[in-house]
C-alpha positions in Angstrom: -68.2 88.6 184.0 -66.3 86.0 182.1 -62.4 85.6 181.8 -61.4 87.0 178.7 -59.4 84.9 176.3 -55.5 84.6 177.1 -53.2 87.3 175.4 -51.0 86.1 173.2 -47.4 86.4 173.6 -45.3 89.2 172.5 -43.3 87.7 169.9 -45.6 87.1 167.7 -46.2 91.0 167.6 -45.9 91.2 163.6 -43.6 93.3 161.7 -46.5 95.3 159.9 -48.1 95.5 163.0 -44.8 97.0 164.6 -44.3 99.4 161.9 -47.8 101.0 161.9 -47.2 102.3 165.0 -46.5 105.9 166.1 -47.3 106.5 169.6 -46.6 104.3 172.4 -48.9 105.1 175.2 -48.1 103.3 178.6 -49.3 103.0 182.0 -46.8 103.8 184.6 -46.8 101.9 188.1 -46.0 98.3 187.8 -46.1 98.7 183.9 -43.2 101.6 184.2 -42.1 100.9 187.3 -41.0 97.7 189.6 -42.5 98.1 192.7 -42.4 101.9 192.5 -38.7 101.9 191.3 -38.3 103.2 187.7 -35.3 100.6 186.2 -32.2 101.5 183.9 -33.7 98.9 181.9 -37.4 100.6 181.7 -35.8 104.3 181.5 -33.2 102.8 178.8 -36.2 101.8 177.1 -38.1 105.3 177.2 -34.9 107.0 175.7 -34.9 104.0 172.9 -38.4 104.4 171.6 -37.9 108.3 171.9 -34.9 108.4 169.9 -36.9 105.8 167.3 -38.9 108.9 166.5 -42.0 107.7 168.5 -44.2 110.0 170.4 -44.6 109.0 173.8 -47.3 109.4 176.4 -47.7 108.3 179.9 -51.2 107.5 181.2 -51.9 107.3 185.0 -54.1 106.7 187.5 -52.1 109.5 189.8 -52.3 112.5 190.2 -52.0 115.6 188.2 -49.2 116.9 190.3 -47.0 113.6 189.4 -47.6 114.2 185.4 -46.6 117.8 185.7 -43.2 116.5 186.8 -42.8 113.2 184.4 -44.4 116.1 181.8 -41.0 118.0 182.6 -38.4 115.5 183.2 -38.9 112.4 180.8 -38.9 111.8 176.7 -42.4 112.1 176.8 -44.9 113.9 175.0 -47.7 114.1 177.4 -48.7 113.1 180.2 -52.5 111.6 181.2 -53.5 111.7 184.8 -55.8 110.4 187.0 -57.3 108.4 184.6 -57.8 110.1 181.6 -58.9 113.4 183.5 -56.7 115.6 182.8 -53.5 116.0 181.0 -50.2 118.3 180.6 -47.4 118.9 178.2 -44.0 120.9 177.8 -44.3 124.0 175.9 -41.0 126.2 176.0 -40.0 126.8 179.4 -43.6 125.5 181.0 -45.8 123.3 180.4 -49.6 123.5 179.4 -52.7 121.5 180.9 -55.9 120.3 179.4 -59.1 118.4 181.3 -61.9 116.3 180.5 -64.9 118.1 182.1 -65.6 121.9 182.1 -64.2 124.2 185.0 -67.5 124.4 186.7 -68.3 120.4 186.8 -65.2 120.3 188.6 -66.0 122.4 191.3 -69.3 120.3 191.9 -67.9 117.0 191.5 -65.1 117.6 194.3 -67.8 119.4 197.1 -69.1 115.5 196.5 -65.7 113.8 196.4 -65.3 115.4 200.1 -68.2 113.9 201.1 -67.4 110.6 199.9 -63.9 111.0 201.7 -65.6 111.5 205.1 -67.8 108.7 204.6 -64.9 105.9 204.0 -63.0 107.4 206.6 -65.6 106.9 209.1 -67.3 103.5 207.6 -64.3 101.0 206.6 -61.5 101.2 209.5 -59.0 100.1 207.1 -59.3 103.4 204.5 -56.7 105.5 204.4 -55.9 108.0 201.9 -53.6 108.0 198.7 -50.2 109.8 200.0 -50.5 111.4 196.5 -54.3 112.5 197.1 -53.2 116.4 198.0 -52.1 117.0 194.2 -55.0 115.2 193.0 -56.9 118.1 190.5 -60.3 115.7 189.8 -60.4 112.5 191.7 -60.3 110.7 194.9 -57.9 107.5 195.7 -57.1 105.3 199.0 -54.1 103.5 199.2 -55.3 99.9 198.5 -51.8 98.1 197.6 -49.1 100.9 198.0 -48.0 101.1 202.1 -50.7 98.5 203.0 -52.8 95.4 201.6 -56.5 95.7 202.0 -58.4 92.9 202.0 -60.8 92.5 198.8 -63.7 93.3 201.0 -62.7 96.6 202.2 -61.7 97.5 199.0 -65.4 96.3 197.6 -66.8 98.2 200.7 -65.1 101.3 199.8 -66.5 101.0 196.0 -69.8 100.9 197.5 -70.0 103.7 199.7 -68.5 105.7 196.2 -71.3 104.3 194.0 -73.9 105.3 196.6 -72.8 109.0 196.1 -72.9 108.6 192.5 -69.5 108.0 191.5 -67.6 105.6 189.2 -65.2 103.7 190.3 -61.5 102.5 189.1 -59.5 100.1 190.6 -55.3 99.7 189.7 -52.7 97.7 191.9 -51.7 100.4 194.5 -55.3 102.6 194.5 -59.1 102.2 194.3 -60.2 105.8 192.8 -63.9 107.7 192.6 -64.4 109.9 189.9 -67.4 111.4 187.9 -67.5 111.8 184.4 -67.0 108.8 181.2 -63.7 109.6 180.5 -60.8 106.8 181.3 -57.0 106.0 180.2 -58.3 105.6 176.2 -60.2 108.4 175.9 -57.7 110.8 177.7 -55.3 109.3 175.4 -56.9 110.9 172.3 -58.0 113.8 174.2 -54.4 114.8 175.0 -52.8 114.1 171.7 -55.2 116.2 169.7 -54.6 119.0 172.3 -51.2 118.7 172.3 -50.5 118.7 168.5 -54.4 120.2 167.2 -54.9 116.6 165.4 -56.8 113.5 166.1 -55.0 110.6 166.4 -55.6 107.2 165.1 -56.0 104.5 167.8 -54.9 102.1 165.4 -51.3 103.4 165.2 -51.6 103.2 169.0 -49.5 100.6 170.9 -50.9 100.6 175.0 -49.2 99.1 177.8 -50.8 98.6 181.1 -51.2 96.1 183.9 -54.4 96.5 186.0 -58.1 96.6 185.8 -58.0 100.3 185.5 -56.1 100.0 181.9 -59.4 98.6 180.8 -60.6 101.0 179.1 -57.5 101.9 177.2 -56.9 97.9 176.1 -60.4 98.2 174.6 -59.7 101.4 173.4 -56.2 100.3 170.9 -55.8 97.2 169.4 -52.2 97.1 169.7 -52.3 96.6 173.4 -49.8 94.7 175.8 -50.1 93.9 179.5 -47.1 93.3 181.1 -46.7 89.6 182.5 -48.1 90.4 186.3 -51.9 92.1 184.1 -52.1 87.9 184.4 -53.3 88.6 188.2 -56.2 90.8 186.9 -57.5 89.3 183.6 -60.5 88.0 185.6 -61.5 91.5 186.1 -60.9 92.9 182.8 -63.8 92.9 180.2 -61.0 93.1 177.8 -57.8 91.3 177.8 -54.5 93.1 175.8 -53.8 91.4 172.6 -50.7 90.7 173.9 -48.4 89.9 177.4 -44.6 90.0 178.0 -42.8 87.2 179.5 -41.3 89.6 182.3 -43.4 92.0 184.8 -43.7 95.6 185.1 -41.1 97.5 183.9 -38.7 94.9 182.7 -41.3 93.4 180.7 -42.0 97.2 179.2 -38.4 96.9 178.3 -39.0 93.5 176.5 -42.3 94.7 174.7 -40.6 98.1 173.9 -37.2 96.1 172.9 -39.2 93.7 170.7 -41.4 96.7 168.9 -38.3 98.3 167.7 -36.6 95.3 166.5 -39.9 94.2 164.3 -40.3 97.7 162.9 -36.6 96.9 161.1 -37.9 94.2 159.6 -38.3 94.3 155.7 
């Protein structure tokens, strides 16, 4: 696969640009978050965009179980889990869920997820499972980058013991994930607006921010799309690069992107 071309830098996000957009959709950890550490300066941000009138909506790679907290807790307006899978939003005193795949898919797709499971475990001596996988609802994810480093190989290992089972494969900085089905980060976007508020939404007044190979599918997905300044680690990977990339990483360069958007969308 060939490099994709360098993002441009943020400044010269445009003023009609800025001011087309409605919903700012965003990746959380090392986009978000610092090291797993959500910053004044990144939940500042959050509160910002929110009180600019800007729908917000959170799209992970973890699991279900996290969103239904964010989902609760932050300025949001939904949240996307485990890459596009599934999603959730506050509704009175609760919240509601929605999910890519029928009921019944589900159920067959994790009987094979366990299989896959037991067949890391006892092939590559360095797997070990996400922490988050118990509140997982559709996926499966080892800890790749989050309490220990593995080695490019093991992680390529694990991938192929998933696509021998069938699976498709994501990859983001802390987890390598198997999952069945066509849906990712861009799709679950859309999926959980027009569930959420009974309306399709426009991608093009979409403005993404990610970091990793598994934002790939969302940075193809809007044209308005930023990686924050460590996504420069994985544009090798990516088949398409964000329009655009922050001078600062992970969650202070959210806060600069985010900064920067509302700033241009007062210019006349």
């Amino acid at each position: 696969m060939s490099s994709p071309s360098r993002p441009a830098p943020i400044d010269t996000l445009a003023p009609d640009v800025a001011r087309g957009i409605e919903v700012v959709a965003f990746d959380v950890d090392d986009t978000l978050t610092t090291h797993g550490v959500l910053s004044r300066e990144a939940y500042d941000a959050l509160w910002s965009l929110h009180d600019a009138g800007l729908a917000l909506v959170a799209a992970t790679g973890r699991p279900y179980g996290w969103a239904d907290v964010w989902a609760r807790l932050w300025p949001i307006d939904c949240a996307v889990a485990e890459n596009g899978a599934c999603w959730v939003w506050r509704e009175g005193g609760g919240v509601r869920k929605g999910y890519a795949a029928p009921a019944e898919n589900r159920t067959a797709q994790q009987a094979t997820l366990v299989r896959i499971s037991e067949d890391v475990l006892a092939s590559v001596p360095s797997a070990k499972l996400a922490q988050d996988q118990p509140m997982r609802a559709t996926d499966l994810a080892f800890d790749i980058g989050e309490t220990q480093r593995l080695p490019r190989a093991d992680v390529e290992a694990i991938e192929a013991i998933m696509h021998a089972h069938g699976a498709r494969t994501l990859v983001s900085s802390v987890h390598v994930h198997a999952f069945f089905g066509e849906h990712h980060k861009g799709t679950g976007i859309l999926a959980a607006y027009e569930d959420r508020h009974g309306r399709r939404l426009d991608p093009s007044r979409v403005l993404f921010l990610g970091d990793s190979p598994n934002d790939a599918g969302a940075f193809a997905t809007f044209d308005a799309s930023v990686g924050v300044a460590n996504v420069a680690s994985a544009l090798s990977r990516l088949p398409v690069a964000p329009r655009w990339i922050t001078s600062r990483e992970a969650g202070l360069g959210f806060a600069e992107a985010t900064t920067l958007l509302l700033a241009r969308r007062r210019v006349r």
